[in-house]
N, C-alpha and C positions, 0 to 999 in steps of 0.2 A: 388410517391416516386421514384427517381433514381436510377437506380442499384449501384451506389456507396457509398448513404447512406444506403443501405440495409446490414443486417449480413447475408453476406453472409452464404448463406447451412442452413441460422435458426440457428445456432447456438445459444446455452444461457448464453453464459459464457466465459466472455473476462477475461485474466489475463493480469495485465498492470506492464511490468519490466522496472524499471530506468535502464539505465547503464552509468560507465563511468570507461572506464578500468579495462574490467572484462572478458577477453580474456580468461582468467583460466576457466573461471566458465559457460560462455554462451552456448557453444556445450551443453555438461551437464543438464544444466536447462531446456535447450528448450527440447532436447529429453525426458528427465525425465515425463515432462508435458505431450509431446504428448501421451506419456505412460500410462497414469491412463485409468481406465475404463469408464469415463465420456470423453464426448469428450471439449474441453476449444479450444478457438484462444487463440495466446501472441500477445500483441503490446509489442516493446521494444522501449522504448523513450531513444534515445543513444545519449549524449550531446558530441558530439567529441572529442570520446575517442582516444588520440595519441599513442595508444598502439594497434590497429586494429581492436577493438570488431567488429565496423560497417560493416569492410567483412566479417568476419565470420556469423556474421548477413546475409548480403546479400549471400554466399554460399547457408545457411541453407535456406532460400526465395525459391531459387531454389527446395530445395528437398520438403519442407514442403505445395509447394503454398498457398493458397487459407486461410491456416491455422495461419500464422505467419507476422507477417505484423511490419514495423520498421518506426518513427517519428524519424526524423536527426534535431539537433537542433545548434544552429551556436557553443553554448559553454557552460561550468558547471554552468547550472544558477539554479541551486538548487532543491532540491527533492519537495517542494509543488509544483513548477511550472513545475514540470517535470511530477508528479501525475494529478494537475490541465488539464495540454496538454490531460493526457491520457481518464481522467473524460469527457472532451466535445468530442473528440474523440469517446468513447465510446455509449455516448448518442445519437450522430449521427447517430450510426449505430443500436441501439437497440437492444444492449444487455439486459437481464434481470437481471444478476448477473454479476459484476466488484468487482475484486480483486485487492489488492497491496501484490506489494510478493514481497523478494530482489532477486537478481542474484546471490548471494555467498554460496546457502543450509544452510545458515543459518536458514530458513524456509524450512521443509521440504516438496515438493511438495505433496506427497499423503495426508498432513492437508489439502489440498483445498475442498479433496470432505468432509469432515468433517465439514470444516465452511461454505460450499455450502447445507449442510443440515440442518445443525442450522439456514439458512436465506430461505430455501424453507417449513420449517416447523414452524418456532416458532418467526423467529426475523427478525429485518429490519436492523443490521451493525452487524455482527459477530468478534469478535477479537479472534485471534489466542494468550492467553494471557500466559506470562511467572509466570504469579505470583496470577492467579488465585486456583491453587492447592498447597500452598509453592512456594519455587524459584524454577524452571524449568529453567539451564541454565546450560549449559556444555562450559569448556575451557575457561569464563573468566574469568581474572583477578580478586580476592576478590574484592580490589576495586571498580571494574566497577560495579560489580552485585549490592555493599552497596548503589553506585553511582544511579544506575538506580532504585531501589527499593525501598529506600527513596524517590526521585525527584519523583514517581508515589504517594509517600503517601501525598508529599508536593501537588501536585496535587490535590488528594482528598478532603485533608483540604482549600483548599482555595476556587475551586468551587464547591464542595459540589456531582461531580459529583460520580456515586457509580460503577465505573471502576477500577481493582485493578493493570491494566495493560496500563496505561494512554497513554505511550510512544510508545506502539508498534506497527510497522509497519507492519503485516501480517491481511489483514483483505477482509471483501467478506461486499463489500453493495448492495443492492438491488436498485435498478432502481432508485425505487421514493425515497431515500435518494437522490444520487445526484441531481434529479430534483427537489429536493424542497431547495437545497443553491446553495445561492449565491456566485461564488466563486468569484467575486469580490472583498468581504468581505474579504476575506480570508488573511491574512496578512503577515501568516508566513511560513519560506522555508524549518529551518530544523525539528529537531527532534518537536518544539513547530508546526509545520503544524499537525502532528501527534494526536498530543491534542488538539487543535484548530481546527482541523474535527471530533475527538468524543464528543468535547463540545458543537457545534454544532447541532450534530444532534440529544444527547440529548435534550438541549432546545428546538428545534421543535419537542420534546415529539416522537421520533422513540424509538422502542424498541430496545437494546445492550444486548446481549450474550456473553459471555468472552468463549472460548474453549479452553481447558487446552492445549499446548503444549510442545514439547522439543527445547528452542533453541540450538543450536550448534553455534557457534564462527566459523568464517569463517579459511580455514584450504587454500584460494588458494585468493591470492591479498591481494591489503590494504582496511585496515579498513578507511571508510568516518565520522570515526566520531573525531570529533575535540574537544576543551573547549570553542569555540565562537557557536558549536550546541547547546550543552550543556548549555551556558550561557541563549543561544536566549528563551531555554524550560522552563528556572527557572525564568527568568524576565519577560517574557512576559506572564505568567499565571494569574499576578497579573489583569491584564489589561482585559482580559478576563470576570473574573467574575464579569464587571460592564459593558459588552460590550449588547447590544439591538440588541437579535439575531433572522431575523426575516426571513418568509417564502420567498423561492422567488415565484414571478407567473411567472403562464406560459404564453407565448402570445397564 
């Protein structure tokens, strides 16, 4: 094995941040992280952001070494394929625990060693869930909340899966989840990427943990979410639950 497939220091616990114009918010997260009392690397997969995220990235490189590490990608070609990038990435270097987390605190870092213990002790994909204890969600919009909270029950009812948090983006998987999909497979970018990898790795029978969380609405940038995200997660679920989901092998 080459030292540059290696994780480096041993490390056990990659956290993978999209960004794309989140200049507000990246000093912040990255220091936040190094903070906890477990030690984590970030990859930050940054789709060139014209607003500078990528130096402040590279700054922080400098202080953090060995810890923090940045994938520059030519342009916004969407959060599955931004996830997807950080997923083989990941695997490459053999990590034990890969997290998705956003850049805005809208997920609050110290939930990681939380859902880093529900997958060291009990489950194979932990979700960081809004809607597993009631609705958990501060600052948004009635709307949105009615928005997101239905579309996870539309969820339920159509594949049957027993997730009450379908949408959400804050999660810790374990190893051999990613190694057993295919991301190939994988079809979709935005919020439906999201449910289209817990559908997944349901069907190859992994265990899923929901963990209660708080989210918070992001207080520093703009919000990524659009009504063609939105659209891609309500239409494309249909297609899902007739889709033949199957292991991948390994060579």
């Amino acid at each position: 094995m080459t030292e540059s497939k290696m994780n480096q220091g041993q490390v056990e616990s990659l956290v993978i941040i999209p960004t794309y114009n989140e200049k507000e918010n990246i000093d912040g997260i990255v220091r936040t992280v190094f903070s906890l009392e477990k030690p984590y690397h970030i990859l930050i997969v940054e789709d060139n952001s014209p607003d500078g995220t990528a130096d402040i990235v590279r700054n922080l490189m400098t202080e953090f070494g060995d810890k923090l590490f940045m994938e520059e990608r030519k342009g916004k070609l969407g959060l599955g394929t931004a996830y997807i990038h950080g997923f083989k990435w990941a695997l490459e270097r053999h990590y034990k625990y890969i997290f998705e987390m956003d850049a805005d605190f809208s997920h609050n870092p110290k939930d990681l060693l939380r859902l880093q213990d529900a997958v060291e002790n009990r489950a194979d994909l932990a979700i960081g869930s809004r809607y597993v204890n009631g609705v958990n969600v501060v600052n948004w919009p009635m709307g949105r909340v009615l928005m997101s909270y239905y579309a996870s029950a539309y969820v339920r009812l159509v594949t049957r899966m027993k997730v009450r948090d379908t949408t959400a983006g804050f999660k810790c998987y374990s190893r051999k989840v990613l190694e057993a999909i295919n991301f190939d497979s994988i079809k979709f970018t935005g919020y439906a990427f999201q449910i289209e990898m817990k559908y997944t790795a349901w069907k190859l029978g992994f265990k899923i943990e929901e963990v209660p969380i708080i989210f918070h609405d992001r207080t520093q940038g703009e919000s990524k979410m659009s009504s063609g995200i939105f659209r891609e997660a309500v239409l494309g679920v249909m297609s899902l639950r007739y889709r033949n989901v199957k292991k991948k092998h390994k060579k």
